[in-house]
C-alpha positions in Angstrom: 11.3 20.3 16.8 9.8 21.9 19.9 7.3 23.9 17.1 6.7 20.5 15.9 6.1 18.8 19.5 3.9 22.0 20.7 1.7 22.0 17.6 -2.2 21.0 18.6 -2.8 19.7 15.5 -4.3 16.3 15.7 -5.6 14.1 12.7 -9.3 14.7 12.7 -10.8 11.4 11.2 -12.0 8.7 12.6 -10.6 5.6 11.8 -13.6 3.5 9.9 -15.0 -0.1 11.7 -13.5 -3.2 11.1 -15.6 -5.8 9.3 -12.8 -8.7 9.5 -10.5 -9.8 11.7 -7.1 -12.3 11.9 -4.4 -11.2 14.2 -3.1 -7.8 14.6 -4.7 -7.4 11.4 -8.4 -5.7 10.3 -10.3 -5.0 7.2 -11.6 -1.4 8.0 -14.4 0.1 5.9 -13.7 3.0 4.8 -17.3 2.6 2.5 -18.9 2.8 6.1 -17.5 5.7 7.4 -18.8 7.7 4.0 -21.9 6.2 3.6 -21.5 3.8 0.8 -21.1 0.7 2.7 -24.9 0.2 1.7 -25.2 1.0 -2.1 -25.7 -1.9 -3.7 -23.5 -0.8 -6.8 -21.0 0.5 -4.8 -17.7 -2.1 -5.8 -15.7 -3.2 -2.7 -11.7 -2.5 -3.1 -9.1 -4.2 -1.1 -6.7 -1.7 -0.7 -3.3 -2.6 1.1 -0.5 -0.4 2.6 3.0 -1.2 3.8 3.4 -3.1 6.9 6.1 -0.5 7.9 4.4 2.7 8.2 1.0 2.8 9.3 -2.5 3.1 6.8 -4.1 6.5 8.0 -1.5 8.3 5.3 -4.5 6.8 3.1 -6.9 8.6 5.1 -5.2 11.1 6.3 -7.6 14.6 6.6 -10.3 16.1 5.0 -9.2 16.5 1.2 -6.3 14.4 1.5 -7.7 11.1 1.9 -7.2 8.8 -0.7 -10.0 5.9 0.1 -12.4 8.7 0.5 -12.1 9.7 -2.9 -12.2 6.1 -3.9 -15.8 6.2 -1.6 -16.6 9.1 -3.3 -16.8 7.6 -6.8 -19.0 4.8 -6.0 -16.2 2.6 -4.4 -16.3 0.6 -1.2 -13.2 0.9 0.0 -11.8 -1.5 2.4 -8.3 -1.2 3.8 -6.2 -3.2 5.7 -4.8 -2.1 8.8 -1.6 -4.3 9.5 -1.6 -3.2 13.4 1.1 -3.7 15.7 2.4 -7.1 15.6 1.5 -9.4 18.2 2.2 -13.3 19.4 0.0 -14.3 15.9 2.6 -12.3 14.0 5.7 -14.2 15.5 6.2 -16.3 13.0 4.2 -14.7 9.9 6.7 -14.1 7.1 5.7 -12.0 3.5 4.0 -15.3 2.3 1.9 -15.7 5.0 1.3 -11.6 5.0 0.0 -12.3 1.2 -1.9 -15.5 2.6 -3.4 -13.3 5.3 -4.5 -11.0 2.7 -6.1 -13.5 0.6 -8.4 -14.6 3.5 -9.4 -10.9 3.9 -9.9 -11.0 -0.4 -12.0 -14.4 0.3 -14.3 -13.4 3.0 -15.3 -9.9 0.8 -15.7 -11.7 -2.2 -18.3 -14.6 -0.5 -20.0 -11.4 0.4 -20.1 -9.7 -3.2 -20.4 -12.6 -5.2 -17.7 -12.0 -7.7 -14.3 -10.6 -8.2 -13.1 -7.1 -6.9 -10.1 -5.1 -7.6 -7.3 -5.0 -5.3 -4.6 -2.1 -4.6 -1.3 -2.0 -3.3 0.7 1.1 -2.0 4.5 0.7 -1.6 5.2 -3.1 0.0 1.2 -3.5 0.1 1.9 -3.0 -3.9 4.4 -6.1 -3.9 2.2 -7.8 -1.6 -1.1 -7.6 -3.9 0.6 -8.5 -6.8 1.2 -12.3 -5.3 -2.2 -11.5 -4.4 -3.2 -11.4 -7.5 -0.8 -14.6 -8.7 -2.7 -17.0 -5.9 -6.4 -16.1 -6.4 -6.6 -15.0 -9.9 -10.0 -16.1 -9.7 -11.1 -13.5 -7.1 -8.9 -10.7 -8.3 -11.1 -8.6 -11.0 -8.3 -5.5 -11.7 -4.9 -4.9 -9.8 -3.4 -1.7 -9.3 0.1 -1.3 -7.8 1.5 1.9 -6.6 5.1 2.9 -6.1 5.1 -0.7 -5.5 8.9 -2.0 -5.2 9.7 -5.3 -7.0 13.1 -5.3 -8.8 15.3 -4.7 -6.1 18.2 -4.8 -8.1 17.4 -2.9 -11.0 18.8 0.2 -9.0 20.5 0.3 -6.0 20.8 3.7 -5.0 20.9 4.2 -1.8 20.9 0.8 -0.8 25.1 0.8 0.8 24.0 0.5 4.1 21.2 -2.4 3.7 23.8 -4.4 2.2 26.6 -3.5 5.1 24.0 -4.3 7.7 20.9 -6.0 6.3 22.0 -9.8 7.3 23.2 -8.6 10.9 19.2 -6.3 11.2 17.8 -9.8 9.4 19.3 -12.2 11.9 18.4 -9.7 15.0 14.9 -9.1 13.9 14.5 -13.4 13.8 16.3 -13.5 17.5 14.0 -10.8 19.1 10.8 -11.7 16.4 10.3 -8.2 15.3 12.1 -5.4 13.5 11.7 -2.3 16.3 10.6 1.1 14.0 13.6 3.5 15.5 16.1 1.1 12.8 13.7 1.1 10.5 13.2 4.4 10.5 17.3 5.3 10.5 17.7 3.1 7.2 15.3 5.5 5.8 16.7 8.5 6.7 20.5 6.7 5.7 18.7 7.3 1.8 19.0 11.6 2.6 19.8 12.4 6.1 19.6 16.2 5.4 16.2 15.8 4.4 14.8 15.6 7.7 16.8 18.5 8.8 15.8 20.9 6.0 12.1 19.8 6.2 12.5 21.2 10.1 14.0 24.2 8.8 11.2 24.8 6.3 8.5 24.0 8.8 10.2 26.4 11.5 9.6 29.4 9.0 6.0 28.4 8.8 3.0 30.3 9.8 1.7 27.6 12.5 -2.1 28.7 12.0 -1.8 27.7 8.9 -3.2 24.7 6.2 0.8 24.4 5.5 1.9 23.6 8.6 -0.9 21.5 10.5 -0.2 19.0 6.9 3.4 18.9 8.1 2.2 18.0 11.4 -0.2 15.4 10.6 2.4 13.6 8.0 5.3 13.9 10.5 2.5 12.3 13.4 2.2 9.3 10.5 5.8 9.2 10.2 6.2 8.8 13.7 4.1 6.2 14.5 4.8 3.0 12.6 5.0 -0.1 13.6 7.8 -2.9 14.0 7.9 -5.8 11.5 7.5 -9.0 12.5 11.1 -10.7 12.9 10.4 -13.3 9.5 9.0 -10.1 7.3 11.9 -8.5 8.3 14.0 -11.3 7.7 12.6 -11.9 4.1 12.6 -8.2 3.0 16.1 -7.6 3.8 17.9 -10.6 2.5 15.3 -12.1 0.1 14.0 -9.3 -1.2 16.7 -6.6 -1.2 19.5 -9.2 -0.9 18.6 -11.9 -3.3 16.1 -9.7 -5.2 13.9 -13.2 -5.3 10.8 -11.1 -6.4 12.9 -9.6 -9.6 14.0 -13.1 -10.3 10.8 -14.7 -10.0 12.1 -17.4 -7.2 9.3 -15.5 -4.1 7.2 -18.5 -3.4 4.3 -18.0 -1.9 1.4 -20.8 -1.4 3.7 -23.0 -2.8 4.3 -21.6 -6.3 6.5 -18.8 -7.5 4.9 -15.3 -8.1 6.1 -14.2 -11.8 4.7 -11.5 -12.9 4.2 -12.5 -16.6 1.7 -14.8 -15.6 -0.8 -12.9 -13.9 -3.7 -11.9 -16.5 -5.2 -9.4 -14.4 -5.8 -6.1 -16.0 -3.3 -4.1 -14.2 -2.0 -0.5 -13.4 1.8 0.2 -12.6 1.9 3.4 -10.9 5.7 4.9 -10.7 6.6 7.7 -9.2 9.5 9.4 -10.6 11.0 11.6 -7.8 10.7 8.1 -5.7 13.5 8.1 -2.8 12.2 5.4 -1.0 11.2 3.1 -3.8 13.4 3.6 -6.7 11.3 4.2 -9.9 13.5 1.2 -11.5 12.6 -1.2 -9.2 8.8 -0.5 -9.1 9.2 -0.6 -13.4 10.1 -3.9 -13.1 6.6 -5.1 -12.7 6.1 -4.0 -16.8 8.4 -4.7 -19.3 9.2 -8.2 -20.5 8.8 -10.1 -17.8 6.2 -7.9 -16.1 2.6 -7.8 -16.3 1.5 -8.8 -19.6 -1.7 -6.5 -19.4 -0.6 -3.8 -17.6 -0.8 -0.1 -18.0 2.1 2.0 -16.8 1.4 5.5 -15.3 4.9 7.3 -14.4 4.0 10.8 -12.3 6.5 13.2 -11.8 6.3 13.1 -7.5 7.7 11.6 -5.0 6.6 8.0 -3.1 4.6 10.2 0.0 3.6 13.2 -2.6 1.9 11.0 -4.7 -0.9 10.5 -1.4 -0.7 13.3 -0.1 0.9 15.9 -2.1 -0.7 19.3 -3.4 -0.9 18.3 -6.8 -1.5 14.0 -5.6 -5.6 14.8 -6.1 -5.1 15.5 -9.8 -1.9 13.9 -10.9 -1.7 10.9 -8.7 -6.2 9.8 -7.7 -7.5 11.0 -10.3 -5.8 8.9 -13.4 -6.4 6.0 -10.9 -10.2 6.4 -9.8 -10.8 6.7 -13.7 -8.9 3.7 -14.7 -10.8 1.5 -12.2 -14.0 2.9 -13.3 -13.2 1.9 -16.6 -12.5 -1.5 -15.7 -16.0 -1.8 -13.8 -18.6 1.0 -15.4 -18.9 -1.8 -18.0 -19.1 -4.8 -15.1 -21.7 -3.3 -13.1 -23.7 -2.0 -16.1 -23.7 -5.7 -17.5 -24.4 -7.1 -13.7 -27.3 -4.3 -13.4 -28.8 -5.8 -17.0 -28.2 -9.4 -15.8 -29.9 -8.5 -12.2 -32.8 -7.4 -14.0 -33.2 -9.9 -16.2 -33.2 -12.6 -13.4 -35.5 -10.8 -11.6 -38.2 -10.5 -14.6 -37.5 -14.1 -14.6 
């Protein structure tokens, strides 16, 4: 731990400019920060992480940045940066998190003109998917990764929520946020020898190394996430985990229930299957029967963090994923590029 504490390593981007605003929460883009913000083919992406821990494990260093890779194929990435919940986010619960969202998706796509894909990582996954369900309209291809929905479909791991998820629920409401230091200590109830042999491993490291200034850099993300507001809290631990509303189609949000067999969207189901934090079950309950009805399902054999930032996440994890989205747009933008022209000789 001291090794851990002394280390200089620092993460060495800088996070992109916000374009949009509402709350704690920004729009950052990432498009901007690599120089594609301009291009006029370059397709804007929504891309949304957890509310829990923070978005930089998207962007975290040089070679392991996930959005820049996306900017690097022609993308505009735009992520959202939850921040730290303030007096806007006292009474915000996950429907108004997905409503929040779709004001982001609205203000981008009165800029581009037409429908974008959106992407969800881990709860930003569950999130985007009610995206999707409330402005189908704006919502060209949806992608979901390691993105939990049937919370009873497996519950491994899940003996403590259920002992003490009403009791967190009801204290998160009282104080009107969920403070990280529990959050983090359900997570580490799933293994809590896992944090001590990942010390143990890092204490044997060179600490000049690639190796161990990644270990720093993830463990700095680890460390620093935020609180969830006291009504996000409150729906993820007894409506979500408790109830398993999203599993049984009953989440409402704008008024309607989310189900995912009735969202069209082209979609990709991303499932990790070493997953400890989001049980590969649960996330597979987005295809299937009552999932989505055009869906693609990708299963990778690593774990819910490996799959970002891994050694192998590059080719196993972006890659498949870049190429599927270009797939669903080579064809859009050639056809808008013909269309363009044709207008213009016009």
């Amino acid at each position: 731990m001291l090794a851990y504490r002394q280390h200089p390593a620092q993460r060495p981007l800088d996070d992109p400019p916000p374009i949009w605003h509402e709350g704690a929460t920004c729009l950052r883009d990432v498009g901007a920060a690599s120089g594609v913000s301009a291009a006029a083919d370059a397709v804007p992406i929504v891309v949304a992480p957890s509310l829990i821990n923070r978005w930089q494990v998207l962007d975290l260093a040089p070679g392991k940045s996930f959005v820049r890779a996306l900017a690097a194929e022609g993308f505009r990435p735009l992520i959202v940066d939850w921040g730290t919940p303030g007096p806007a986010e006292r009474d915000l619960d996950a429907a108004g998190c997905v409503e929040r969202l779709a004001r982001a998706l609205d203000y981008v796509v009165a800029t581009r003109g037409r429908p974008i894909p959106v992407l969800g990582y881990c709860m930003g996954g569950t999130l985007t998917v009610a995206l999707a369900a409330i402005r189908p309209q704006s919502v060209s291809a949806l992608a979901a990764l390691a993105a939990p929905w049937d919370f009873h479909a497996d519950r491994t791991g899940q003996g403590l929520l259920v002992s003490v998820g009403p009791a967190l629920a009801e204290m998160a409401r009282a104080a009107g946020e969920l403070p990280i230091d529990l959050i983090q200590t359900l997570f580490y109830s799933l293994d809590p020898w896992l944090v001590v042999n990942k010390f143990l491993r890092f204490a044997a490291m060179d600490m000049t190394s690639d190796a161990a200034r990644d270990f720093v850099l993830l463990e700095d993300w680890l460390n620093d996430g935020a609180p969830l507001p006291g009504q996000v809290a409150h729906d993820c631990l007894i409506g979500w985990y408790g109830d398993n509303l999203t599993g049984k189609g009953l989440w409402m949000v704008g008024g309607q229930p989310v189900r995912p067999r009735a969202i069209a969207t082209p979609a990709l189901v991303v499932i990790p299957g070493s997953d400890r934090i989001v049980p590969p079950l649960s996330a597979a309950g987005l295809v299937g029967q009552d999932g989505l009805p055009n869906a693609r399902r990708l299963d990778l054999p690593l774990g819910h963090i490996g799959m970002m930032v891994g050694s192998s996440a590059a080719k196993r994890c972006w890659r498949p994923v870049v190429d599927w989205l270009r797939d669903r747009h080579l064809g859009h933008m050639a056809a808008t590029s013909v269309q363009d022209a044709s207008s213009r000789a016009q």
